[in-house]
Each structure stands twice: as C-alpha cells, then as structure tokens.
DSSP file (Angstrom, degrees, kcal/mol; ACC not computed):
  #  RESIDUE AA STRUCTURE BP1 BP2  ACC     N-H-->O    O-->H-N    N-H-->O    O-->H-N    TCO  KAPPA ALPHA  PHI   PSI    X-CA   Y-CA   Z-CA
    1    1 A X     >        0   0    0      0, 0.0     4,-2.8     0, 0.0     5,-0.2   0.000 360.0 360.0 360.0 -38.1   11.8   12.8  -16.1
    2    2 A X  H >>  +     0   0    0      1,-0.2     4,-0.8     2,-0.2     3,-0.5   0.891 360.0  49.2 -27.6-112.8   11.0   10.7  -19.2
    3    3 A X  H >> S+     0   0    0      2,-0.3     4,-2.4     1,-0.3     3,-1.6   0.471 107.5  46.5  -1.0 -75.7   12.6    7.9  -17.5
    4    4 A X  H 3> S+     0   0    0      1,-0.3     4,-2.2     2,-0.2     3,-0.5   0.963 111.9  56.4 -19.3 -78.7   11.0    8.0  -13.8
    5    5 A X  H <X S+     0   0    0     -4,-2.8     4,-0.8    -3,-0.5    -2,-0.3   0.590 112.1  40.7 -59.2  -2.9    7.7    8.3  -15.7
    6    6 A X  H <X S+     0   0    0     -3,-1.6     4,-3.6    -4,-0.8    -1,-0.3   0.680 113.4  53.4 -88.8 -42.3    8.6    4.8  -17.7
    7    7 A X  H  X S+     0   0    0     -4,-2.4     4,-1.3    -3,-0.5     5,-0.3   0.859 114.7  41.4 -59.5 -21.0   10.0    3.2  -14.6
    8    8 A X  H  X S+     0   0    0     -4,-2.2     4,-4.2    -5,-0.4    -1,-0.2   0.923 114.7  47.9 -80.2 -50.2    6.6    4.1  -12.8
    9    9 A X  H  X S+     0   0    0     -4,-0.8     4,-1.5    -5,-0.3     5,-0.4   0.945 119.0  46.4 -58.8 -48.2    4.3    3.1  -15.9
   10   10 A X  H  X S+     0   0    0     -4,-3.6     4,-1.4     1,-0.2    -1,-0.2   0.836 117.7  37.5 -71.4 -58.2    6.6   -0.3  -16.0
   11   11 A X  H  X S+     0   0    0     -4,-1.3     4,-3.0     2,-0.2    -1,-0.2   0.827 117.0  51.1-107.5 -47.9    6.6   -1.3  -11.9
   12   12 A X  H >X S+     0   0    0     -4,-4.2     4,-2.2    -5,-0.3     3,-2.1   0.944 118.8  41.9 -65.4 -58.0    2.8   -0.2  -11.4
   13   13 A X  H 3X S+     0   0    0     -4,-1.5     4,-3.6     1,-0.3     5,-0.3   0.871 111.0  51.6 -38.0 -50.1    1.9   -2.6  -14.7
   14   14 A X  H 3X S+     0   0    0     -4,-1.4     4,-0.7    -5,-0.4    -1,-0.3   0.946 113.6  43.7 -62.6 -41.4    4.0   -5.2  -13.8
   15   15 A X  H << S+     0   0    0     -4,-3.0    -2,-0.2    -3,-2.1    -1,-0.2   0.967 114.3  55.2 -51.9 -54.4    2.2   -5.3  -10.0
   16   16 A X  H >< S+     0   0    0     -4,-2.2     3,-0.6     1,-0.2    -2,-0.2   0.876 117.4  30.4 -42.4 -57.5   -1.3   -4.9  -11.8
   17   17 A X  H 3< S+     0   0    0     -4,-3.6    -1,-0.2     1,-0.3    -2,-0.2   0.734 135.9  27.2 -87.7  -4.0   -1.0   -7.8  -14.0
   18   18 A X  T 3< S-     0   0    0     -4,-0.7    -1,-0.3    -5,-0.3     2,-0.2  -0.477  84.9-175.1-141.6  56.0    1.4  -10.1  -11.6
   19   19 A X    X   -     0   0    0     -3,-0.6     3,-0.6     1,-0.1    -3,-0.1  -0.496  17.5-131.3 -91.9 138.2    0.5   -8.9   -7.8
   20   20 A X  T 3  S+     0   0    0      1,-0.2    39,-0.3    -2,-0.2     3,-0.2   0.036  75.7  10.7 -86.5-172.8    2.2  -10.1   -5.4
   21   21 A X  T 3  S+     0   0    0      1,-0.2    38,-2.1    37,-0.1     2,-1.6   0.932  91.7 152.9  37.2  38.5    1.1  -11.9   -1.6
   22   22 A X    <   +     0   0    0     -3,-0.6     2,-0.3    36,-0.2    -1,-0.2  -0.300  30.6  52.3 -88.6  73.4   -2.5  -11.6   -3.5
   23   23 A X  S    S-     0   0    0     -2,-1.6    36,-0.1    36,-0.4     0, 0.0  -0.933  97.7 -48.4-177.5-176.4   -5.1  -14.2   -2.4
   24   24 A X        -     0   0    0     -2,-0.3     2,-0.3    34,-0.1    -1,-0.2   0.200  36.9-149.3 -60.7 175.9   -6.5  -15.2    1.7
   25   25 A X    >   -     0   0    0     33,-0.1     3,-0.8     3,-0.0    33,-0.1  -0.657  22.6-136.7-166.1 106.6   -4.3  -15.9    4.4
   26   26 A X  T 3  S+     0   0    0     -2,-0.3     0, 0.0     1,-0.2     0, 0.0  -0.041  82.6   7.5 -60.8 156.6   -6.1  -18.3    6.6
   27   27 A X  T 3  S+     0   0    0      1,-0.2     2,-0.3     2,-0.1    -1,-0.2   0.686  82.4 166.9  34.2  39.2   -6.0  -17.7   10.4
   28   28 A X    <   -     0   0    0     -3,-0.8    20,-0.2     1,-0.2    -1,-0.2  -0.598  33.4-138.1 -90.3 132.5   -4.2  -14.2    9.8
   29   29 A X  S    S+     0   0    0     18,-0.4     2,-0.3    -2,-0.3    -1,-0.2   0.542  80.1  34.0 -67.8  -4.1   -4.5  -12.4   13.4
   30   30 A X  B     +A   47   0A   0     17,-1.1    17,-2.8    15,-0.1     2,-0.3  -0.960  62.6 165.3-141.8 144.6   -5.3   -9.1   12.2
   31   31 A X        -     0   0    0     -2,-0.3     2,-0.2    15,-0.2   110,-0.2  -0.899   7.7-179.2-137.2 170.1   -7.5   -7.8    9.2
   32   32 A X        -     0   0    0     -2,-0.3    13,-1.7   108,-0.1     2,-0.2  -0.779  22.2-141.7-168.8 120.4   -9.1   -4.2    8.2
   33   33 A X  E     -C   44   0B   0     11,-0.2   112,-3.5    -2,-0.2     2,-0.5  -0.595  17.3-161.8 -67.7 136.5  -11.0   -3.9    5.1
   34   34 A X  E     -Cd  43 145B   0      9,-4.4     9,-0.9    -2,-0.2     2,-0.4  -0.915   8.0-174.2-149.7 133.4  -10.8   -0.5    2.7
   35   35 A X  E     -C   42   0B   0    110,-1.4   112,-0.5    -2,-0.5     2,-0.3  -0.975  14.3-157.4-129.6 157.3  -12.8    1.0    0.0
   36   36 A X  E >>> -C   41   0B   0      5,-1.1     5,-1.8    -2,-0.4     4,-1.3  -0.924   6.8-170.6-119.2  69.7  -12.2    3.8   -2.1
   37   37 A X  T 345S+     0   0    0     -2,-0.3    -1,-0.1     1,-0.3     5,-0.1   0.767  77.8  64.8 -65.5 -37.6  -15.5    5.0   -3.3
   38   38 A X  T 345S+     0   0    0      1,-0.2    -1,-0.3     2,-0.1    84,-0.0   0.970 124.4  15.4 -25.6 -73.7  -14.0    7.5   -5.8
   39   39 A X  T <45S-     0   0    0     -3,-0.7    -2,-0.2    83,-0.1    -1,-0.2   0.588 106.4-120.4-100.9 -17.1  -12.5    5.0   -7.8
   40   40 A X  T  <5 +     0   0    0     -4,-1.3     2,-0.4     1,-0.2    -3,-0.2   0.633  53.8 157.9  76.2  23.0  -14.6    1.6   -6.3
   41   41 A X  E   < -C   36   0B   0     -5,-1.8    -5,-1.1    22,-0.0     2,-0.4  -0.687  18.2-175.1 -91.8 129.7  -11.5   -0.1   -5.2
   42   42 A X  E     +C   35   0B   0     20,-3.0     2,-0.2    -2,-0.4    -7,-0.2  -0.900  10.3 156.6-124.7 126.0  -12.2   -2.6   -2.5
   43   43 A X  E     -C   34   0B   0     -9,-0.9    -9,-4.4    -2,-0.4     2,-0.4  -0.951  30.1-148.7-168.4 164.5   -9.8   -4.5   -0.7
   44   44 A X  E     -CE  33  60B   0     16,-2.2    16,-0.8   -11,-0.2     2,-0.7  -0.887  16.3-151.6-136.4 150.9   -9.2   -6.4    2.5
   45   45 A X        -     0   0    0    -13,-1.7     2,-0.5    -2,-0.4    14,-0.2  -0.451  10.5-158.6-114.0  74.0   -5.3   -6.7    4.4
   46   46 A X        -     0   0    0     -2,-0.7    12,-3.2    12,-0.4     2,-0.3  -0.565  10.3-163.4 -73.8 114.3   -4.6   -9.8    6.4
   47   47 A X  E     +AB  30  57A   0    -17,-2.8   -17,-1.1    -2,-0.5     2,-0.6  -0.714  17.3 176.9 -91.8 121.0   -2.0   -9.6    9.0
   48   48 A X  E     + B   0  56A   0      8,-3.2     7,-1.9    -2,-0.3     8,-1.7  -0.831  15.2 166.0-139.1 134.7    0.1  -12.1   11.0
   49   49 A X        -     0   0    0     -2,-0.6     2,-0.3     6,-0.2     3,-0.2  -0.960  18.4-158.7-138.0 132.3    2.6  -11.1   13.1
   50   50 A X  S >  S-     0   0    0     -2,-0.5     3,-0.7     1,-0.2    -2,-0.0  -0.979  75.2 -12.4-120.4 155.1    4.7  -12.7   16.0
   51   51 A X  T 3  S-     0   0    0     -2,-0.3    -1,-0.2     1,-0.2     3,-0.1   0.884 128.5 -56.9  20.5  75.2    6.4  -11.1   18.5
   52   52 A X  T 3  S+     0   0    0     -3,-0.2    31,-1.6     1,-0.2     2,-0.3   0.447 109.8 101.6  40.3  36.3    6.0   -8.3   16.9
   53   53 A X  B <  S-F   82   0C   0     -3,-0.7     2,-0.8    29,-0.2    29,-0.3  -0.696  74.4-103.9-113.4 161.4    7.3   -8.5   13.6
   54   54 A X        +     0   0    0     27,-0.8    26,-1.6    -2,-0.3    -5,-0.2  -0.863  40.3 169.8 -83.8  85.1    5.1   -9.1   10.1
   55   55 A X        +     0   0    0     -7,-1.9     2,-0.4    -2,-0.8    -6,-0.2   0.935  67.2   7.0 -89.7 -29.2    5.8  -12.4    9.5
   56   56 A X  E     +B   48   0A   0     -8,-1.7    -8,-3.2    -3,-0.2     2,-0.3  -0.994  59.2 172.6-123.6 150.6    3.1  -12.5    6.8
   57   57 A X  E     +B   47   0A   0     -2,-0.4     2,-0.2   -10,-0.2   -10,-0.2  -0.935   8.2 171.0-164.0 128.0    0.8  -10.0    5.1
   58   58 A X        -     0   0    0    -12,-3.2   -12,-0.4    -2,-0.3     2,-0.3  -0.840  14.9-152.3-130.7-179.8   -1.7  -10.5    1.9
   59   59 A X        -     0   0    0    -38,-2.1   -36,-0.4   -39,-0.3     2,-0.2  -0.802  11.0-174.3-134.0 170.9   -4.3   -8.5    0.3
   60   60 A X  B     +E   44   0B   0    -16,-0.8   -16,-2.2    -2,-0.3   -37,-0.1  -0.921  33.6  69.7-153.8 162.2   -7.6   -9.4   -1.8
   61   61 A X        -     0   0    0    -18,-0.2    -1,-0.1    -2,-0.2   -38,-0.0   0.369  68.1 -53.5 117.2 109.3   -9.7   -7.8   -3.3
   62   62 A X        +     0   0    0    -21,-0.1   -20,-3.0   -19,-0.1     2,-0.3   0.120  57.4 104.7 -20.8 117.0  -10.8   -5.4   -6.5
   63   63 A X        -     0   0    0    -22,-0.2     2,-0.2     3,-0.0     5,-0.1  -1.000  55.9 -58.6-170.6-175.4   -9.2   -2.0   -8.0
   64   64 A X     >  -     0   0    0     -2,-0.3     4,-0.5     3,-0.1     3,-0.5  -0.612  51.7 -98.2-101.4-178.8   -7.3   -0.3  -10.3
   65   65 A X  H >> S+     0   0    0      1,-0.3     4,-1.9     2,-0.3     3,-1.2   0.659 122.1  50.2 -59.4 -42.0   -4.0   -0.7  -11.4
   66   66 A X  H >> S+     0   0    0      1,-0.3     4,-2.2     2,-0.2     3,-0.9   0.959 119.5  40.1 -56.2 -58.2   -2.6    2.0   -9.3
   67   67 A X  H 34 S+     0   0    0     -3,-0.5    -1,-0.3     2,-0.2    -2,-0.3   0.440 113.9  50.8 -49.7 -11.9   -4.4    0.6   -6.2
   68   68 A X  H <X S+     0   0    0     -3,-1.2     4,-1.9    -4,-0.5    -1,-0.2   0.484 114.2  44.2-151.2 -41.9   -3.8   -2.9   -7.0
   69   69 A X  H <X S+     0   0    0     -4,-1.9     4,-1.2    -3,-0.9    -2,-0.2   0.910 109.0  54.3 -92.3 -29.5    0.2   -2.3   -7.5
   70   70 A X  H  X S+     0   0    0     -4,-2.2     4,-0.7     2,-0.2     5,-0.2   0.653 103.1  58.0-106.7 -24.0    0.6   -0.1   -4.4
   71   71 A X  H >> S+     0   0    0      2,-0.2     3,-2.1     3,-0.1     4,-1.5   0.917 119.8  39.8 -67.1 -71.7   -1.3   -3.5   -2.1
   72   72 A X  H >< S+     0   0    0     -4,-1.9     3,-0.6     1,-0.3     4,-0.5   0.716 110.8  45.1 -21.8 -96.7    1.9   -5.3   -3.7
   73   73 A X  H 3< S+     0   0    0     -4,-1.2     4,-0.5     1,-0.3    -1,-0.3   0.345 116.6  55.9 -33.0 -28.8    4.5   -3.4   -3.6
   74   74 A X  H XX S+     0   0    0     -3,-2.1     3,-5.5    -4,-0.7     4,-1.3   0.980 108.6  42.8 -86.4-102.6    3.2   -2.8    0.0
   75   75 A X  H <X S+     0   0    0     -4,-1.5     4,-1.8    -3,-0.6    -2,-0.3   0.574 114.5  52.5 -45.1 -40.2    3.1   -6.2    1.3
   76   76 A X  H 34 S+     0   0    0     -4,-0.5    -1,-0.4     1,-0.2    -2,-0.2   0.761 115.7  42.1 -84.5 -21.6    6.6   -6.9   -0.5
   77   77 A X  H <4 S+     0   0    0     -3,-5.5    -2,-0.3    -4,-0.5    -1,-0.2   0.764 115.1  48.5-111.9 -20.3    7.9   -3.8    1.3
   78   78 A X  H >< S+     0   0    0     -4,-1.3     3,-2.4     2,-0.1   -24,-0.2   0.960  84.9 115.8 -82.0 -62.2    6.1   -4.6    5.1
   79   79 A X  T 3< S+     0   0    0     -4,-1.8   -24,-0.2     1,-0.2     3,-0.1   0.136  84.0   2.3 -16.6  98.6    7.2   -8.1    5.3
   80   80 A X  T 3  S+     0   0    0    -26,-1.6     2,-0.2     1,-0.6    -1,-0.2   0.160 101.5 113.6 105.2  -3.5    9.4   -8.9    7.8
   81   81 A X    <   -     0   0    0     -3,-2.4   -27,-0.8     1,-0.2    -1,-0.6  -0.727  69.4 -95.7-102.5 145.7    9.6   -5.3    9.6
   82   82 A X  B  >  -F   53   0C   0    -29,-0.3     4,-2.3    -2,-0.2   -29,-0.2   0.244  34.2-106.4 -35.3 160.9    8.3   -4.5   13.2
   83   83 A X  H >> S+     0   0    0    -31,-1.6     4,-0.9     2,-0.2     3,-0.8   0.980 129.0  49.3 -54.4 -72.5    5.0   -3.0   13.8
   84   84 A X  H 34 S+     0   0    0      1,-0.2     3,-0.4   -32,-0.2     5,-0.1   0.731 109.7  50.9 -62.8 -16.9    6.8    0.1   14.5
   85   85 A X  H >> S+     0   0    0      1,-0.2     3,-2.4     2,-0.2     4,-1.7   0.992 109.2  55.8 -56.4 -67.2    9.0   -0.2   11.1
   86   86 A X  H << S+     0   0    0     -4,-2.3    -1,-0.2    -3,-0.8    -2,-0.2   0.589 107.7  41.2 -42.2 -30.8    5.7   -0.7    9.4
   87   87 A X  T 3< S+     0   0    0     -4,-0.9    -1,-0.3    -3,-0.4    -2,-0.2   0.030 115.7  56.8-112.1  22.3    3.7    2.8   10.6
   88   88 A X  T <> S+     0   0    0     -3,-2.4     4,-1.4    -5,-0.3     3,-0.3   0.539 108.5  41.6-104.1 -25.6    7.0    4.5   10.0
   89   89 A X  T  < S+     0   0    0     -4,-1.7    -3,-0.1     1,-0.2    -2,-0.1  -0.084 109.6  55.3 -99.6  26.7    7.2    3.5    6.5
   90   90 A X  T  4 S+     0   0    0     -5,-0.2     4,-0.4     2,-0.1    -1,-0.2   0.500 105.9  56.7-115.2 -12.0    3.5    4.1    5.9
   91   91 A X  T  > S+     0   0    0     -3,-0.3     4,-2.5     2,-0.2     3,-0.5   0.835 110.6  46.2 -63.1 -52.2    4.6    7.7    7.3
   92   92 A X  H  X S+     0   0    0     -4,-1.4     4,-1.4     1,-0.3    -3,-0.1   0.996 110.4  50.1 -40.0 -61.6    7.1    7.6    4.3
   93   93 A X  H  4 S+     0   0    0      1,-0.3    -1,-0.3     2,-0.2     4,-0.2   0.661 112.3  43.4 -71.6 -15.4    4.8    6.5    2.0
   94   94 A X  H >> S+     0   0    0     -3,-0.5     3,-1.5    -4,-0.4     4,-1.1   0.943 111.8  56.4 -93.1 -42.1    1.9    9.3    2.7
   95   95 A X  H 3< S+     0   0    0     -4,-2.5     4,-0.2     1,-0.3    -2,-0.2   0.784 111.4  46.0 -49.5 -51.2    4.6   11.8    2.9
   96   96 A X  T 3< S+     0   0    0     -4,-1.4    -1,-0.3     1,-0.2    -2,-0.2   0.266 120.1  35.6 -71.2  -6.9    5.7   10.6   -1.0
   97   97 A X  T <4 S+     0   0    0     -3,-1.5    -1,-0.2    -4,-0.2    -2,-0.2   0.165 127.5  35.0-146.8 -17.4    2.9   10.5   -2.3
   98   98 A X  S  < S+     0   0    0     -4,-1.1    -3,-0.1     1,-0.2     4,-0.1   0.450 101.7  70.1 -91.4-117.5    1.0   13.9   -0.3
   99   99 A X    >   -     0   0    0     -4,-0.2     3,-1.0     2,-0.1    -1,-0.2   0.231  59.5-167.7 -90.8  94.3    3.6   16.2    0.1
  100  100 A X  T 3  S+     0   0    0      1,-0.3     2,-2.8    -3,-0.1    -1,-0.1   0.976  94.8  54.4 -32.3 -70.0    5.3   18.3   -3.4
  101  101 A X  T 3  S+     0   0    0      1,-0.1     2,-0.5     2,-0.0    -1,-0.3  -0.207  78.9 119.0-101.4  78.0    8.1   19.3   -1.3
  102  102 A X    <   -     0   0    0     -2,-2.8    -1,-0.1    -3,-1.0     3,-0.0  -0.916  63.9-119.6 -98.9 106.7    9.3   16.1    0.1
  103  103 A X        -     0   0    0     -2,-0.5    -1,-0.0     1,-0.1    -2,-0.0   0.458  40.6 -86.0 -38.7 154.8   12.8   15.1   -0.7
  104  104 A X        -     0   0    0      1,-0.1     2,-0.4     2,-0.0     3,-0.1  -0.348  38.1-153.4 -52.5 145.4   13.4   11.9   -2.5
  105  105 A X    >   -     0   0    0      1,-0.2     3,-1.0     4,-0.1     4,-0.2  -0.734  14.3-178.2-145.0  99.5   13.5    9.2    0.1
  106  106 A X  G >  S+     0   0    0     -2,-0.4     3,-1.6     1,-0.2    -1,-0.2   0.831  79.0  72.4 -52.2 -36.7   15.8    6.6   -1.7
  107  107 A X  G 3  S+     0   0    0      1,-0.3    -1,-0.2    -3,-0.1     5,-0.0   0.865  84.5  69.1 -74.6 -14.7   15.3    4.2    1.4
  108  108 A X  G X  S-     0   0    0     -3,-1.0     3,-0.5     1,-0.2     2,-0.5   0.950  85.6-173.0 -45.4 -50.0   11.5    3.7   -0.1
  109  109 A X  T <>  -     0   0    0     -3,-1.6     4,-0.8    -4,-0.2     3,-0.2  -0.655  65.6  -0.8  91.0-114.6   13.5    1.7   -3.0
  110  110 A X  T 34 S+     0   0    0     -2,-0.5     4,-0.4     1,-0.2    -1,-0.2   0.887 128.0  66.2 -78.8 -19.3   10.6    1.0   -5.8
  111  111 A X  T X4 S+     0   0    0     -3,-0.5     3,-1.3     1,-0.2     4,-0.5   0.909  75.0  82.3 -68.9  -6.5    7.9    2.5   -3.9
  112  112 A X  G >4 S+     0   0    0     -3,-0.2     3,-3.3     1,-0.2    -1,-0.2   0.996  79.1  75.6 -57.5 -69.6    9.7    5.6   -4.5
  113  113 A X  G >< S+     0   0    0     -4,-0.8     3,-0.8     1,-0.3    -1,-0.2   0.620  78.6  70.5  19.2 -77.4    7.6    5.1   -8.0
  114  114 A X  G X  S+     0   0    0     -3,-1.3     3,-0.9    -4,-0.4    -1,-0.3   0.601  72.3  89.0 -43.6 -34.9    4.5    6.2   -6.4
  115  115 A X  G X  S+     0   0    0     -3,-3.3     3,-2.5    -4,-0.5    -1,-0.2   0.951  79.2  66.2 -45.4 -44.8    5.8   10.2   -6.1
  116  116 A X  G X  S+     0   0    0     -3,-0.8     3,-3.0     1,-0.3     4,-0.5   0.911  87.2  69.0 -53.0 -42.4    4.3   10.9   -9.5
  117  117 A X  G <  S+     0   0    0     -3,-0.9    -1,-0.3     1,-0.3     6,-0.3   0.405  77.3  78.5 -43.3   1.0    0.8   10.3   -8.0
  118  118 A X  G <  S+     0   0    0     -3,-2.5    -1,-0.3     1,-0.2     3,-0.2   0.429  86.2  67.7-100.0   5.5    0.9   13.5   -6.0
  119  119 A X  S <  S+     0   0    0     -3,-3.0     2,-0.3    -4,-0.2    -1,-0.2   0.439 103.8  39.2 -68.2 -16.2    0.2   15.1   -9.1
  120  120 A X  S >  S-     0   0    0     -4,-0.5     3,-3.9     1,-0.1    -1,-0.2  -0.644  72.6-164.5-134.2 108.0   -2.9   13.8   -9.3
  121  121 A X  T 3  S+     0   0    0     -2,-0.3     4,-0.1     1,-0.3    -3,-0.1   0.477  86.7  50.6 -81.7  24.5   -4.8   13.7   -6.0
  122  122 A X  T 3  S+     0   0    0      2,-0.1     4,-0.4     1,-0.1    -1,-0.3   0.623 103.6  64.6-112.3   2.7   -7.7   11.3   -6.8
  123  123 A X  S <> S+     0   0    0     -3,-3.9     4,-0.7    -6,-0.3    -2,-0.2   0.520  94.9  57.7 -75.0 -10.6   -5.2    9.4   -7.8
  124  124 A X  H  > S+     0   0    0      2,-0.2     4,-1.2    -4,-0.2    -1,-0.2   0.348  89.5  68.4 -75.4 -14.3   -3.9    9.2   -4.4
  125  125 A X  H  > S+     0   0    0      2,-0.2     4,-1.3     1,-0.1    -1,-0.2   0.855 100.8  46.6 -71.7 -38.7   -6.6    7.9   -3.1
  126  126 A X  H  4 S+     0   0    0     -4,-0.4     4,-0.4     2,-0.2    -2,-0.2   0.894 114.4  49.8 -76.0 -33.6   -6.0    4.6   -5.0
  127  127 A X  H  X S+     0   0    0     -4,-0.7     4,-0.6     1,-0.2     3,-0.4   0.985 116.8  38.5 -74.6 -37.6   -2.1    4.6   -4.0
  128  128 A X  H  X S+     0   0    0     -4,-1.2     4,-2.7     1,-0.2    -1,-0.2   0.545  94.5  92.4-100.5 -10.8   -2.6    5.2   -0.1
  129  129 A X  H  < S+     0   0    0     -4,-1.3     4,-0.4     2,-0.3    -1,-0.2   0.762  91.4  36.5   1.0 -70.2   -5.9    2.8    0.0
  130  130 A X  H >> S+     0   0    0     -4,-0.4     3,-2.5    -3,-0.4     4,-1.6   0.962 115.4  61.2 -92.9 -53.9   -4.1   -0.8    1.0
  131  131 A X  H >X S+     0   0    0     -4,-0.6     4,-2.7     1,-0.2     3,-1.5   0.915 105.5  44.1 -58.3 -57.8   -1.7    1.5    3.3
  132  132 A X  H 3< S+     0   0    0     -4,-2.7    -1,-0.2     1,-0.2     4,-0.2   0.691 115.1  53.0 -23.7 -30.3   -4.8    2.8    5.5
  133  133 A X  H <> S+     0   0    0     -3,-2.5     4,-3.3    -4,-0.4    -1,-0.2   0.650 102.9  48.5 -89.2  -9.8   -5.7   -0.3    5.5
  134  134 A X  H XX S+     0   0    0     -4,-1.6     4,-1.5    -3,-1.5     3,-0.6   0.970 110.5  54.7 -75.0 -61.2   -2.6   -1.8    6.7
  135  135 A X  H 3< S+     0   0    0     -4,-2.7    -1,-0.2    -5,-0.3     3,-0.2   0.879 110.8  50.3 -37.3 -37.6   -2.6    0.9    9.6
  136  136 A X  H >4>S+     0   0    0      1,-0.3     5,-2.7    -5,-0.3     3,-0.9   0.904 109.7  47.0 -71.6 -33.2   -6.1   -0.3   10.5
  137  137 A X  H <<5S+     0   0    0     -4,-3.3    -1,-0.3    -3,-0.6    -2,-0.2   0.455 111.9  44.5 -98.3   8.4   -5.5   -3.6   10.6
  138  138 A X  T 3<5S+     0   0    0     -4,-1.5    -1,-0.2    -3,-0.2    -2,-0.2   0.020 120.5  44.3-106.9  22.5   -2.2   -3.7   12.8
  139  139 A X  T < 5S-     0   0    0     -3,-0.9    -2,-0.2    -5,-0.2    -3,-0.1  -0.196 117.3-122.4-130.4  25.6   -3.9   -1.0   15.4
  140  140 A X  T   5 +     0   0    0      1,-0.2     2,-0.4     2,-0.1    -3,-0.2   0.784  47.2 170.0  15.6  84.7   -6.9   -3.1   15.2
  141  141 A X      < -     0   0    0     -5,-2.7    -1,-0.2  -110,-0.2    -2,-0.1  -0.809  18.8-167.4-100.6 133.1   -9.3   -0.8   14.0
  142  142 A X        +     0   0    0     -2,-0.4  -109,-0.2     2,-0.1    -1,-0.1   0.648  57.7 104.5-103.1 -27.5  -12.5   -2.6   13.1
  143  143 A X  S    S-     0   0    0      1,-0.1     2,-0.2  -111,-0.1  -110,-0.2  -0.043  84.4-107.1 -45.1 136.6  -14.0    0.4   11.3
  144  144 A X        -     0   0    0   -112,-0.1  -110,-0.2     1,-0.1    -1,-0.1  -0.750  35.3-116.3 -86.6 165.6  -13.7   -0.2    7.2
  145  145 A X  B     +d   34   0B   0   -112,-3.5  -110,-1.4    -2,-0.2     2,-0.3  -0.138  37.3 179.8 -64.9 150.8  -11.0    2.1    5.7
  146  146 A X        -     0   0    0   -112,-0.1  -110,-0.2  -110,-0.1  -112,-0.0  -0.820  29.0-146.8-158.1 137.3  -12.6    4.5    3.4
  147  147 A X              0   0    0   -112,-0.5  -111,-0.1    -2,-0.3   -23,-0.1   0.253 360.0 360.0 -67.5  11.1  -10.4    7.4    1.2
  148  148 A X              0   0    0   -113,-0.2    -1,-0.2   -23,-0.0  -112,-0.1   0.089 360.0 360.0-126.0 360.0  -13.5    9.8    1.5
C-alpha cells in the first residue's frame, strides 16, 4: 500500500507543479466553468471537437493540487477519444474515486492514482471538479459546475 500511496503523492505533485494542456484555447467550441466552494477551486474546460472526437481540451484556472492534477491528468486522458469515450471514462473515473467497492480498473492507467481520494470525501470534491466540468461542457450545459 506504501507504494500506491507514493505513486499517488508523486503523479498528483508532478501534475500540480507541471500541469499539463493548462492555459486558453482560443476559438474552443464548447466550454463549462466549475467551482468547488469547499475548497475554492475555480476552473474553466475548453473543448474542441470535430466530428466528434476531442481533438483538443485545456483547462485554466485556480485550485489545489489534487484539483489541479486531476484537470491534467484529465485532459491527457480525454484527448483524442469520442464524446461517447469521454462520458464513459468520466463514469470510470466517478466510480474510482466514489465507490469503496469498485474493482481496480487498470484501463484508467495513471488516473487509477485518484482511488485513494475516496477516503476522503471532501477530498473528492477537488478530484471530480474539472471532470463535471468536462461533462458540462461537451453536453453544453451553460450552468457553472459546482461540487455543492
């Protein structure tokens, strides 16, 4: 267990300080905004997709680490997959990070990471935060996101 829990502390750090797809994406055809009032985490998810793929996706925006690595890690993991790939692997990801007794789901890869957070649920708020938002903005939801 030691191990996981290094591999987690290492991947979320590594997001925090170095995150990837982070900054605008001009003319992106869908966005959704999400704040996390718990924690204050703010962030906004710009989508572009043709024919119905995710040919690009960034985030911006303010949080902590957990939130902040889980937008990455997110964006690295959405790229290039269908809408429907994309709200099946946000299914994953709630599952992994809600749900005690969910089997391991190797296909997650590093986001697999994220399981420890279902031990602490306000800490869940910050991991599933840029994934709500992702959902809003590729069902083009105008509403902001909020974990509350």
């Amino acid at each position: 267990m030691s191990d996981l829990r290094d591999l987690y502390q290492e991947v979320i750090l590594d997001h925090n300080r170095n995150p990837r797809n982070f900054g605008p994406l001009e003319d992106a055809g869908l966005r959704a905004d999400g704040h996390n009032p718990l924690c204050g985490d703010k962030l906004s998810i710009a989508v572009n997709v043709v024919d119905g793929v995710v040919t690009d996706l960034r985030f911006e925006g303010s949080g902590c680490a957990i939130s902040k690595a889980s937008a990455s890690l997110m964006t690295e993991s959405i790229k290039g997959r269908t809408l429907d790939e994309a709200r099946k692997l946000f299914d994953r990801f709630h599952q992994l990070v809600t749900d005690r007794s969910a089997p391991p789901d190797e296909e997650l890869g590093k986001l697999a990471v994220f399981a420890g957070v279902r031990d602490y649920p306000a800490r869940v708020k910050c991991a599933i935060l840029a994934w709500h938002t992702l959902r809003a903005a590729v069902d083009d939801n105008q509403d902001v996101v909020s974990t509350e």
